[in-house]
DOGUKE-880992 format. One line per 3 residues: number of its first residue (from 1); their letters; for each residue x, y, z of C-alpha. Coordinates in Angstrom, 2 decimals, m for minus. Layout:
NUM = A = X/Y/Z; ...
// end
This chain:
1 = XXX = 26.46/m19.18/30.50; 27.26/m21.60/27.46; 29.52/m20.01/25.05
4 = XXX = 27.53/m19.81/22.46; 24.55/m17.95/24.35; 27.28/m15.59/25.64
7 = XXX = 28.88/m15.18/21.84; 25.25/m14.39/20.72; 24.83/m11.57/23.10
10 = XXX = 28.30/m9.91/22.60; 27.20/m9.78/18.59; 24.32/m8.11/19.58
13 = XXX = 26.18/m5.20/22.11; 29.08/m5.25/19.31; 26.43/m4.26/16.69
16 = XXX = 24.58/m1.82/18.90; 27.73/m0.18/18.75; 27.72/0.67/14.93
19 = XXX = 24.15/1.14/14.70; 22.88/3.48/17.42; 19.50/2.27/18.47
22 = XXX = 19.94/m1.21/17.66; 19.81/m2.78/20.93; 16.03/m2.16/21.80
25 = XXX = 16.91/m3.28/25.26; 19.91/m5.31/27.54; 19.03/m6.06/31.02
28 = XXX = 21.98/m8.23/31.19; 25.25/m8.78/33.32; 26.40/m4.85/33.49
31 = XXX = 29.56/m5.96/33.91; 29.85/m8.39/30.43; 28.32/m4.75/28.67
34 = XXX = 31.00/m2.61/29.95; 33.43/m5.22/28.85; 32.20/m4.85/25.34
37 = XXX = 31.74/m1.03/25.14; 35.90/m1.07/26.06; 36.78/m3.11/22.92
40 = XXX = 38.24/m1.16/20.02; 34.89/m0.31/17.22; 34.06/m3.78/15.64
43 = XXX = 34.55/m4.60/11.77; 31.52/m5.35/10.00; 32.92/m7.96/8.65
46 = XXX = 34.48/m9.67/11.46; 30.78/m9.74/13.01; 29.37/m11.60/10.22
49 = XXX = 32.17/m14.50/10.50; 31.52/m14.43/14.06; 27.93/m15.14/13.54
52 = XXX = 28.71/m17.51/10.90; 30.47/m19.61/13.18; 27.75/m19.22/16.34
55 = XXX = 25.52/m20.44/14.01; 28.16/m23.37/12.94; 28.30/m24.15/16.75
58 = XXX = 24.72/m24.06/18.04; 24.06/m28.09/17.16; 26.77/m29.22/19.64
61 = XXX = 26.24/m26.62/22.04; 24.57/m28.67/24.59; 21.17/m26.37/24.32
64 = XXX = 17.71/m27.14/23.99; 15.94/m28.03/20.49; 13.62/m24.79/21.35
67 = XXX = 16.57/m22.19/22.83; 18.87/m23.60/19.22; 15.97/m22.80/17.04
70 = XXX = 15.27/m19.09/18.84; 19.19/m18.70/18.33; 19.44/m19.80/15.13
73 = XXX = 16.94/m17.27/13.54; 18.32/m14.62/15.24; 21.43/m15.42/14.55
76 = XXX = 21.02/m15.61/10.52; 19.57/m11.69/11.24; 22.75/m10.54/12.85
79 = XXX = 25.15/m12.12/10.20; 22.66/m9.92/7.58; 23.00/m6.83/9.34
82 = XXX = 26.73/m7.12/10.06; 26.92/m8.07/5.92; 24.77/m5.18/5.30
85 = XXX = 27.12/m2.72/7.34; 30.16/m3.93/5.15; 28.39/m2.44/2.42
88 = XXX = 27.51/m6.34/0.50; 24.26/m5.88/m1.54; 20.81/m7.57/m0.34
91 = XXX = 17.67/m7.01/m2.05; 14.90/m5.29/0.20; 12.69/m8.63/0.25
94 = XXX = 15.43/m10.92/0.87; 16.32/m8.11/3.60; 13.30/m8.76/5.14
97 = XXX = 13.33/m12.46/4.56; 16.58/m12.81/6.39; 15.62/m10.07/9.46
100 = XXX = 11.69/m11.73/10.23; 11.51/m15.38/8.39; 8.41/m13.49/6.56
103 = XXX = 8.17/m12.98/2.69; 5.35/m9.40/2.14; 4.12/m8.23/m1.24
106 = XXX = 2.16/m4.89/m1.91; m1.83/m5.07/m1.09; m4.08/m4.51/m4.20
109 = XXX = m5.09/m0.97/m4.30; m8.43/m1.74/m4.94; m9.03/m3.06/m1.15
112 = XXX = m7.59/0.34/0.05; m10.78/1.91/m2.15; m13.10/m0.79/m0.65
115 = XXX = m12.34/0.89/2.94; m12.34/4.34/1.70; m15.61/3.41/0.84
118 = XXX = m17.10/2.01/4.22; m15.62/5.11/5.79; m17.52/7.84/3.63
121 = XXX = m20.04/5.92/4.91; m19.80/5.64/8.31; m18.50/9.11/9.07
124 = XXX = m20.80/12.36/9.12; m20.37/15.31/7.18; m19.37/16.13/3.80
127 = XXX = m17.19/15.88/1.02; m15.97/12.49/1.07; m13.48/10.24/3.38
130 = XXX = m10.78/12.56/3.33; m12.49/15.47/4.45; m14.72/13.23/6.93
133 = XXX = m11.76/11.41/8.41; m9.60/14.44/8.58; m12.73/16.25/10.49
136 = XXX = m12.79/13.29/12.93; m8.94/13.60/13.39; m8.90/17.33/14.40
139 = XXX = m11.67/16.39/16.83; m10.08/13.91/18.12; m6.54/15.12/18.18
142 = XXX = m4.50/16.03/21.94; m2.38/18.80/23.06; 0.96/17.39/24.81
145 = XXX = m0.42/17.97/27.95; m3.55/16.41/27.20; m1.99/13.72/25.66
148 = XXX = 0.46/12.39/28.51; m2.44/13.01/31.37; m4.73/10.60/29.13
151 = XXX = m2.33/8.05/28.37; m1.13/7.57/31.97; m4.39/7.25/32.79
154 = XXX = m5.57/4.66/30.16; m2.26/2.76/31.28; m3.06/2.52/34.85
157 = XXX = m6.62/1.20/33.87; m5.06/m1.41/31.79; m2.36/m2.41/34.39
160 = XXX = m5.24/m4.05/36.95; m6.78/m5.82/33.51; m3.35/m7.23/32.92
163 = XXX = m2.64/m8.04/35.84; m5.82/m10.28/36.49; m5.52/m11.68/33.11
166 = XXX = m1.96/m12.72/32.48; 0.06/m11.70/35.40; 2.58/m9.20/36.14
169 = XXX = 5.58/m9.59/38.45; 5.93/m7.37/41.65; 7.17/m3.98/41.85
172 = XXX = 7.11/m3.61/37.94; 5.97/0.50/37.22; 5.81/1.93/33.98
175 = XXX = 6.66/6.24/33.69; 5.91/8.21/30.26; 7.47/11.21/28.32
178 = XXX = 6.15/13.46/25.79; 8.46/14.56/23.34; 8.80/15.73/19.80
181 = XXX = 10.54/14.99/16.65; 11.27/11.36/16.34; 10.93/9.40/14.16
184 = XXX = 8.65/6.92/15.66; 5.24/6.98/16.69; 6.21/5.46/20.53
187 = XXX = 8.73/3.89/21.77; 9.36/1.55/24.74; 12.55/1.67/26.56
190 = XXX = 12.76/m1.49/28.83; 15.43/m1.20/32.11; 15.48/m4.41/33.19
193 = XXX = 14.13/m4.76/36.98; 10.40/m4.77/35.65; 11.18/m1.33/35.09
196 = XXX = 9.58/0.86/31.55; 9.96/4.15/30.51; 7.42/4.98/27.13
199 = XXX = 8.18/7.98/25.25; 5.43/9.48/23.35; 6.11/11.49/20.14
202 = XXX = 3.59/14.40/20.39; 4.71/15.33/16.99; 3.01/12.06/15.57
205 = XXX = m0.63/13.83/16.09; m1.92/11.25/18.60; m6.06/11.30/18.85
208 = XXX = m8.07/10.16/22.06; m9.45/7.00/19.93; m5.81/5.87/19.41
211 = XXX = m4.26/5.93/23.31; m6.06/2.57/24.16; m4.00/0.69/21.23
214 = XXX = m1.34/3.31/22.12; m1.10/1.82/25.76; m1.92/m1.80/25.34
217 = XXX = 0.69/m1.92/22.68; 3.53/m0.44/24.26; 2.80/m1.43/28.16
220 = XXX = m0.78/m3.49/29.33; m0.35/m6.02/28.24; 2.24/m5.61/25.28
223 = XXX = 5.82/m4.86/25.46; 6.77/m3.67/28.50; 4.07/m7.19/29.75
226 = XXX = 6.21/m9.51/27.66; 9.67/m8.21/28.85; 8.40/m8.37/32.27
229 = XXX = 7.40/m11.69/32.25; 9.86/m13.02/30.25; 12.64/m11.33/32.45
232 = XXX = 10.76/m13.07/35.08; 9.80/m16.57/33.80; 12.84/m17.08/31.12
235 = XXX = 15.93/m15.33/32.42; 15.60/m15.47/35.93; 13.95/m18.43/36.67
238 = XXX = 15.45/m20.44/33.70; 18.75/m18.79/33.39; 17.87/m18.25/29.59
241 = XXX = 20.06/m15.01/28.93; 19.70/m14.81/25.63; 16.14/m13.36/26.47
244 = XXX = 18.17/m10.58/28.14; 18.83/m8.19/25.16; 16.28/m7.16/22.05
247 = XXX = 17.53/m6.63/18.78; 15.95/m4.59/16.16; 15.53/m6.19/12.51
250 = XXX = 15.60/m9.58/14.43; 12.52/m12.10/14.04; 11.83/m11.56/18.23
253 = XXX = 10.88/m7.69/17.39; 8.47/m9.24/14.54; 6.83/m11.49/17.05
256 = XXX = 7.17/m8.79/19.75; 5.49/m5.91/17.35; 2.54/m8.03/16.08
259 = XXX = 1.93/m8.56/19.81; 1.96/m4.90/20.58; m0.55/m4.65/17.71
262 = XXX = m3.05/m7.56/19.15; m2.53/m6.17/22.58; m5.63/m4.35/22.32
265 = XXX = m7.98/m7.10/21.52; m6.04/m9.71/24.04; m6.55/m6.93/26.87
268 = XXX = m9.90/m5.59/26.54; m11.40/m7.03/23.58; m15.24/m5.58/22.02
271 = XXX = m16.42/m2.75/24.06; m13.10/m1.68/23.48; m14.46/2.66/22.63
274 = XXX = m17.49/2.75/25.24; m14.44/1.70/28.35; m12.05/4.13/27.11
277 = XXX = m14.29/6.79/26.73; m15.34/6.11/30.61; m11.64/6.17/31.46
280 = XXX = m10.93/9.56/29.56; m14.19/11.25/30.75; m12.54/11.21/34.39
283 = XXX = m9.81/13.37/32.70; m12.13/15.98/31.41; m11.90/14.23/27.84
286 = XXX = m14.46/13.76/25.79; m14.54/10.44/23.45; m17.11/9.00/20.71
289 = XXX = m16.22/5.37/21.80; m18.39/3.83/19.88; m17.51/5.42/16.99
292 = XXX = m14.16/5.04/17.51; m14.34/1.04/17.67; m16.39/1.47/14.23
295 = XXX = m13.79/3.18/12.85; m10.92/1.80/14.21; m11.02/m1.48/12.21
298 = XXX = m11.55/m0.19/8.95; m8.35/2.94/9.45; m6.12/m0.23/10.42
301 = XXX = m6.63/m1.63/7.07; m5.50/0.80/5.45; m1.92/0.06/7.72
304 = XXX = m0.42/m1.91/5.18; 0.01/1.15/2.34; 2.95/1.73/4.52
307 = XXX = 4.57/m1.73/3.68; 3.63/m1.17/0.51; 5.52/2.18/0.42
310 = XXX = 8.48/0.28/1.94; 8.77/m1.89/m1.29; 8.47/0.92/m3.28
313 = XXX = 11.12/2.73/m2.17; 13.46/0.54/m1.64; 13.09/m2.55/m4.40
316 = XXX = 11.48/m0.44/m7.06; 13.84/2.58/m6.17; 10.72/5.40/m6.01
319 = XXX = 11.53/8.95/m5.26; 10.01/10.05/m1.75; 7.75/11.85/m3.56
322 = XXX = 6.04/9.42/m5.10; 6.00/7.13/m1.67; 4.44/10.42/m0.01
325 = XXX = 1.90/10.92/m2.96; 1.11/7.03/m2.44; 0.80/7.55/1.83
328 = XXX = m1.65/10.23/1.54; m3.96/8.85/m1.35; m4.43/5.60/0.33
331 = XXX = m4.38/6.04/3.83; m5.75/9.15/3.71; m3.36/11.04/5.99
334 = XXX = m2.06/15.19/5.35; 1.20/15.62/3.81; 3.10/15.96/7.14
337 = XXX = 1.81/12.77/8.49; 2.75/11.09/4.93; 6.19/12.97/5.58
340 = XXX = 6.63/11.33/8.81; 5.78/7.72/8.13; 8.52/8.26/5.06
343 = XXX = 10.88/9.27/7.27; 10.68/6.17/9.27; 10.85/4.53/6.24
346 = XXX = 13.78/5.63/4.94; 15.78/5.80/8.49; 19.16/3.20/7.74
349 = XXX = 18.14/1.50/10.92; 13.72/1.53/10.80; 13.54/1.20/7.27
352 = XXX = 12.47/m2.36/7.26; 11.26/m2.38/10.87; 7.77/m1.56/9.59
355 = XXX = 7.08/m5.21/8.06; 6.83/m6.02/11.90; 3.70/m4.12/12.49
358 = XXX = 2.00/m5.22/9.21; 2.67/m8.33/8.53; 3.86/m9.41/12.40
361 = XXX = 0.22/m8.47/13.55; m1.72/m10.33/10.90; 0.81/m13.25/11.31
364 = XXX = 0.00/m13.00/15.32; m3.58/m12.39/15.18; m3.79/m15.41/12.87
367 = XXX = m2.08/m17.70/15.30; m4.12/m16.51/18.48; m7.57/m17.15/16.62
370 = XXX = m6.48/m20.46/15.44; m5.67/m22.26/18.35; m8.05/m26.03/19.23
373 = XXX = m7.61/m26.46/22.85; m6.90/m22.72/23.23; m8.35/m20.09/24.19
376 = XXX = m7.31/m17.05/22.40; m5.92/m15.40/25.77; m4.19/m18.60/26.38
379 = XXX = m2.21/m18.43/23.32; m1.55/m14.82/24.29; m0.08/m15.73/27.36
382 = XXX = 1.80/m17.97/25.32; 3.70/m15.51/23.27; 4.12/m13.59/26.22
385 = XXX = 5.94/m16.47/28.26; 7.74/m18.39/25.21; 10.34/m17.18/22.49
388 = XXX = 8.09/m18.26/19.84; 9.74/m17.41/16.33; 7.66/m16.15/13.03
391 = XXX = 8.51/m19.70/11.34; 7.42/m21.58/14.24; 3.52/m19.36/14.02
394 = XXX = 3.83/m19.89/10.54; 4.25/m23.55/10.68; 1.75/m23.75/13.24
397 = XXX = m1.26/m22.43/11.12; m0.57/m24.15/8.00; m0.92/m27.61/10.29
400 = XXX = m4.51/m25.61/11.52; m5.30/m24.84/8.25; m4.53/m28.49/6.90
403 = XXX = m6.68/m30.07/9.54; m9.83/m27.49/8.26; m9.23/m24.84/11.20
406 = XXX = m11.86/m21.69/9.54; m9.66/m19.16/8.01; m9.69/m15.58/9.14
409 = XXX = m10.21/m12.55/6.81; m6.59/m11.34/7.89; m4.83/m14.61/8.36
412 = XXX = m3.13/m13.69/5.27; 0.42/m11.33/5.84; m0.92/m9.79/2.41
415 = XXX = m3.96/m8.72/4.33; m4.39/m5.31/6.27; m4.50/m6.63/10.21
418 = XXX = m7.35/m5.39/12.33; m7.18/m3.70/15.65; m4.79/m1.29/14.95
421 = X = m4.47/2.31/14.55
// end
């Protein structure tokens, strides 16, 4: 392993170790882990030099032009993280600047009222979108029970799809849990081996009309897809080990979360409600699915209030309060949902972590619809084979965009994505 891929991984194990939950995943040598948990606790400080001097290192290390640029960027997130940890100041946007090579500003209110709009008119009943879309919530919401038994189900159906479409390695296998009070929506544990285990937070209110993104984004064919193949295709067959561990607050997770939130559309596309209502039905679960795919687009742009509410709190220094007042006015959720989603937001480790699924999934939806001599599964497969980086899907559409490529309603980072729930 060339030193400077194995320095890179024992900064990210050394920093998992002051920030619980900030290796997403290591499917590395067990034996270069255990060395590293035995070490005496880390110094912030020290981390930061060390990353500091991988990064001073990388242009004579012998590596490719592609592997030096993947390393670099994540390398520049570490040394933030280990500067933030020694208590140095960083403003929230240049936090986020540093962690996903993306710059985000707060969406006009006004498009948030736009939506609200469309929805009072698509939904039935009375008394405006609040009271329509919280009536089509309780409808559509799950028990636990319900909820695991449907999204096992919806992920099996997706696995053969995947499979077909992009390829899966032999023997991978994906198990669920249902538990309660996270504070994440999901979450996608990856073993190594082809191996996933999805945990489900019942307390998040799941519906039937969100499992499908629910699924596609965490297993067929999103995360638990890409670490599969790129276990397969980078690390084993290339030796690239640096693929072997996932950091959190890195620019991979950006790429890797806007993925998850395009996984949807890359697996199963329009038609989307009408299959997953087929695939519940078997259950004993009854789903609107063409409402739900009517709906569905306009409830994921209202996504982004949550960015917004990210900025607020922590570079205009709101109260909770006033980000919870914020939540519930524009994406029209109840207070304990708001509650929730602040929570995340104000968690030391997730608090900027939501700026992946906002503006990582417009940034990747813009790059899949924008390919020439692509199709837009091809540049799926793409991101699910290659370490592409934010900059390098960034660069790539402003070249499409020079040369006249049509631009997309949510190209734009500053615009709500589509697809998501």
């Amino acid at each position: 392993m060339p030193p400077v891929v194995s320095g890179y991984l024992a900064l990210g194990l050394r920093l998992g170790r002051l920030v619980d939950g900030f290796v997403d995943c290591w499917f590395g040598d067990r034996a270069f882990a255990a060395r590293i948990a035995a070490e005496p606790v880390p110094v912030p400080a020290d981390l930061a030099a060390d990353a500091g001097r991988l990064l001073s290192e990388l242009p004579d290390s012998g590596l490719p032009e592609p592997r030096r640029a993947f390393l670099a960027a994540q390398l520049r997130a570490l040394e933030c993280v280990a500067r933030r940890l020694d208590g140095r100041p960083l403003g929230f946007l240049a936090e986020v600047r540093a962690y996903f090579e993306m710059d985000i500003e707060p969406v006009p209110t006004d498009r948030y009222a736009a939506v609200h709009a469309m929805i009072d008119d698509l939904l039935p009943g009375t008394g405006g979108p609040r009271a329509k879309l919280a009536a089509f919530r309780e409808r559509d919401r799950l028990d636990p029970d319900a909820l695991g038994r449907a999204v096992r189900a919806l992920s099996e159906a997706l696995r053969g799809r995947t499979a077909e479409r992009f390829g899966l390695p032999s023997g991978e296998s994906v198990e669920y849990e249902v538990v309660r009070d996270r504070p994440w929506n999901a979450f996608n544990r990856y073993w190594g081996g082809y191996r996933s285990l999805v945990t489900v937070n019942a307390d998040a209110g799941h519906g039937m009309s969100a499992l499908p993104h629910l699924a596609t984004h965490e297993c067929y064919p999103g995360h638990h897809t890409e670490r599969c193949l790129k276990e397969a295709l980078l690390v084993r067959a290339q030796g690239q080990a640096e693929q072997s561990i996932a950091l959190v607050n890195t620019p991979q997770c950006l790429v890797s979360e806007g993925m998850g939130e395009a996984a949807l559309e890359a697996a199963l596309g329009d038609g989307w409600g009408p299959w997953t209502a087929e695939v519940l039905a078997a259950e004993g679960l009854r789903l609107d699915g063409e409402l739900a795919e009517r709906l569905l687009p306009l409830t994921a742009r209202l996504l982004s209030a949550r960015q917004d509410a990210a900025i607020m709190l922590h570079d205009r220094r709101a109260d909770p309060e006033t980000a919870v007042a914020y939540l519930r006015r524009w994406m029209l959720v109840d207070e304990a949902r708001a509650r929730h989603m602040v929570r995340f937001l104000t968690d030391p480790l997730w608090r900027a972590y939501t700026v992946t699924y906002i503006a990582g999934s417009a940034l990747v939806r813009a790059w899949v619809r924008a390919g020439r001599d692509e199709s837009p599964a091809d540049r799926y497969r793409r991101l699910l084979t290659e370490p592409l980086l934010p900059s390098t899907l960034t660069a790539d559409l402003a070249a499409a965009h020079a040369e006249g490529a049509p631009r997309h309603e949510a190209d734009s980072p500053q615009e709500p994505p589509r697809g998501a729930v």
